[in-house]
C-alpha positions in Angstrom: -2.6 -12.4 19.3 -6.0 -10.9 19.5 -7.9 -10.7 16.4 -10.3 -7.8 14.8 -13.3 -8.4 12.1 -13.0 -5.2 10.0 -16.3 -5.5 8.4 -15.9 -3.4 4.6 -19.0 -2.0 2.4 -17.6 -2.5 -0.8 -14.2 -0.2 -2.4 -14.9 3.5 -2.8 -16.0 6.5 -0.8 -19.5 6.9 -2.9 -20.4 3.5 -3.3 -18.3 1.5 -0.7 -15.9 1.6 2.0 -13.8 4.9 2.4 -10.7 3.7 1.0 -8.4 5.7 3.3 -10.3 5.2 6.3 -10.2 1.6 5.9 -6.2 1.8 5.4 -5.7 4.6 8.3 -7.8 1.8 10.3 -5.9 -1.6 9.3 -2.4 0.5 9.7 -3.8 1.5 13.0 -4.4 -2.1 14.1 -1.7 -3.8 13.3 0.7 -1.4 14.6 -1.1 -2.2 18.0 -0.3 -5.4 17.5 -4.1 -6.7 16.5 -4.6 -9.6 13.6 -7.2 -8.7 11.5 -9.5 -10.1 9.4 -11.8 -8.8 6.6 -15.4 -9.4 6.3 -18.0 -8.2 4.0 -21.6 -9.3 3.1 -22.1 -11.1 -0.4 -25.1 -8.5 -1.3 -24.9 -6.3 -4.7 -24.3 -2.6 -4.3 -27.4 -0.9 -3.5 -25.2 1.1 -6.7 -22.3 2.0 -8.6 -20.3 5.1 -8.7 -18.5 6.6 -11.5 -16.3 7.9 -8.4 -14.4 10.4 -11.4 -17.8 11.9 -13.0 -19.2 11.8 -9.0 -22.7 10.4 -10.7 -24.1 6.6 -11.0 -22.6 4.4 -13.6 -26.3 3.8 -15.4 -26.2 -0.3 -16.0 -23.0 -1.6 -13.8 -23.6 -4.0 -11.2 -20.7 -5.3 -8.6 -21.0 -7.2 -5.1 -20.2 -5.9 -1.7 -17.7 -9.2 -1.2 -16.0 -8.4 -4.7 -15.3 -4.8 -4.2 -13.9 -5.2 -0.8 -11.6 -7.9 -1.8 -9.7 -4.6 -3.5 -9.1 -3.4 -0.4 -8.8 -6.6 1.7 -5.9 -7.7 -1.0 -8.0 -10.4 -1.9 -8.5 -12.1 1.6 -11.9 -11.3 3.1 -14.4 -13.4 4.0 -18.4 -13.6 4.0 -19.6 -12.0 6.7 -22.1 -14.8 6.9 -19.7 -17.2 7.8 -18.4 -15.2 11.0 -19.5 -14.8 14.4 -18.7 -12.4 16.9 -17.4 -14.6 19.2 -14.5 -15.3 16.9 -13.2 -12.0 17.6 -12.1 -9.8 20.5 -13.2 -6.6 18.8 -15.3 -5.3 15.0 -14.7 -2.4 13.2 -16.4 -1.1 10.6 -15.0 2.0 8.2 -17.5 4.4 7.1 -18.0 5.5 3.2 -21.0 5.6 1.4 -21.6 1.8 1.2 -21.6 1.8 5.2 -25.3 3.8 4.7 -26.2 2.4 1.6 -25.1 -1.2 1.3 -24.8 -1.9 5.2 -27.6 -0.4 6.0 -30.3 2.1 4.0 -29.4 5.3 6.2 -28.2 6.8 2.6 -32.1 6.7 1.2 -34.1 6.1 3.8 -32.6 8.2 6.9 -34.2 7.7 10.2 -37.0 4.6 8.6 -33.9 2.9 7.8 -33.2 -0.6 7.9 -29.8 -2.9 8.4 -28.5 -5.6 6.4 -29.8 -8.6 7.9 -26.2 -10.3 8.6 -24.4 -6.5 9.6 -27.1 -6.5 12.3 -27.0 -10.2 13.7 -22.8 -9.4 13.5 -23.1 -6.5 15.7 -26.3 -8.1 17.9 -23.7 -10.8 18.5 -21.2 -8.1 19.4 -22.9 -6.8 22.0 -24.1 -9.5 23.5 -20.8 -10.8 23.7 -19.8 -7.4 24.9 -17.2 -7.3 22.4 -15.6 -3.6 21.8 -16.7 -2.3 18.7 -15.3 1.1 16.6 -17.2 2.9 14.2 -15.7 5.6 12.1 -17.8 8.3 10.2 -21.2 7.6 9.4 -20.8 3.9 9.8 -21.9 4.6 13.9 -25.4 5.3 12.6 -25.2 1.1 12.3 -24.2 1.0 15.8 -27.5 3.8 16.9 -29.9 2.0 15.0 -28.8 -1.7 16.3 -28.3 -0.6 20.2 -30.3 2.2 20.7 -31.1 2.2 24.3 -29.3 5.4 25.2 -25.9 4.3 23.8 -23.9 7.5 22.5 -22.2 8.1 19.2 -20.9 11.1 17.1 -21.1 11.7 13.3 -19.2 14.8 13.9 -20.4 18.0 14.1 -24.1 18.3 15.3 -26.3 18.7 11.9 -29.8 17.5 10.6 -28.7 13.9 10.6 -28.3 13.8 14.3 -32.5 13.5 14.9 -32.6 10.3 13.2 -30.2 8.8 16.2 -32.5 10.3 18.4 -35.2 8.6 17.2 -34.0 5.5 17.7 -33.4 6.1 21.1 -29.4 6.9 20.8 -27.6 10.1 21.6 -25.1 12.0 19.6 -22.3 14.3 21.2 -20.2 16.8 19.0 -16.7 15.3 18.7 -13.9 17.1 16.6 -12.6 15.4 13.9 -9.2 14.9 15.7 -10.9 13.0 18.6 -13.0 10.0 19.3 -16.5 9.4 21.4 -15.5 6.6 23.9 -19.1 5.4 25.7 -17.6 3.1 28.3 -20.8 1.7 29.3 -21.7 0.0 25.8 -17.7 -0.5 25.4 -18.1 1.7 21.7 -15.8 3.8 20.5 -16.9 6.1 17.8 -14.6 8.0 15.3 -16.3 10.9 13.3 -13.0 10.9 10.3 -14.7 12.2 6.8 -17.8 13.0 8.3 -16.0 16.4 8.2 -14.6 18.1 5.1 -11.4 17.8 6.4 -7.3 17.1 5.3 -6.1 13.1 5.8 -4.0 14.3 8.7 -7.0 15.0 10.5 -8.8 12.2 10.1 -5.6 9.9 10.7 -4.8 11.7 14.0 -9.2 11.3 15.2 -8.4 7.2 14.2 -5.6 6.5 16.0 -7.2 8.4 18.8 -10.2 6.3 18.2 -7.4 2.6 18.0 -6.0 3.5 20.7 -9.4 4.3 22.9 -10.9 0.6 21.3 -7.7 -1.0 22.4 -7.7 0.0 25.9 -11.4 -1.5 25.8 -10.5 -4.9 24.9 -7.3 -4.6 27.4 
């Protein structure tokens, strides 16, 4: 059975991984037959969420690997440990922690920089030219780590598009029912929440986006 790393940014939609992007995903997987395995980097949040209130929890400090274990039912692993070569394909969900704890995207916008391990993952991903799927503003990851011309969609063109041109990426407008497939850097690219949109949408542009990753790995 061929096996997917489904790399997580924490447990939350502010802070973390989007929680039902992450579930859309794993449902997605394993009903095309995929093992997967959950890994997350064992950094602090960049922050916590009072997800109710929608404002920081002033004073509360949690880990990346903690928070993800919420989602991962308990079994994820250091992303430290892994290797791309383990694998035959990486996904990452988007949420918040994708461009805050992943990488710095959230604060720091085009001058960001990626987590030292998510970027070796990925380096390592595509110089193992395994498939990779990112879903809503997690392929900002994939832009900054590939650049060279590789394409990718956040959605809808807006202001955050110019920092993916900056590093040398280019972003097409995908609905939110569809997926960005670029065939060339084997990336499939899923734009989900990244619109203000219902949970039938976004489910209906992931399994287009599962179903476009698993005809890459073949």
């Amino acid at each position: 059975m061929k096996k997917i790393a489904v790399v997580l940014s924490g447990c939350g939609v502010f802070d973390g991984s989007e929680i039902h992007e992450s579930v859309l995903l794993l449902l997605n997987l394993k009903r095309a037959g995929f093992a997967v395995e959950f890994l997350a980097p064992d950094i602090e949040q960049a922050h916590v969420v009072d997800h109710l209130a929608g404002e920081p929890a002033e004073g509360q400090k949690r880990r990346v690997l903690v928070e993800a274990a919420r989602i991962a039912r308990g079994k994820v692993r250091d992303l430290a440990t892994a290797r791309a070569i383990e694998f035959d394909g990486i996904a990452f969900p988007g949420g918040f922690g994708a461009a805050k704890n992943l990488c710095t995207f959230a604060v720091d916008g085009a001058r960001m920089t990626v987590n030292s391990e998510v970027e070796r993952f990925v380096r390592e991903g595509v110089e193992s030219r395994k498939p990779m799927l990112f879903l809503c503003i997690s392929p900002v990851i994939a832009a900054k780590v590939i650049g060279d011309g590789v394409a990718v969609t956040l959605g809808a063109d807006s202001p955050l598009v110019g920092a993916v041109a900056s590093w040398g990426a280019r972003h097409v407008a995908t609905p939110v029912r569809e997926c960005l497939v670029d065939q060339a850097h084997r990336l499939v690219t899923v734009p989900a929440y990244m619109y203000d949109a219902e949970i039938t949408d976004v489910a209906a542009g992931i399994a287009q986006g599962v179903a476009a990753f698993q005809t890459l790995i073949g």
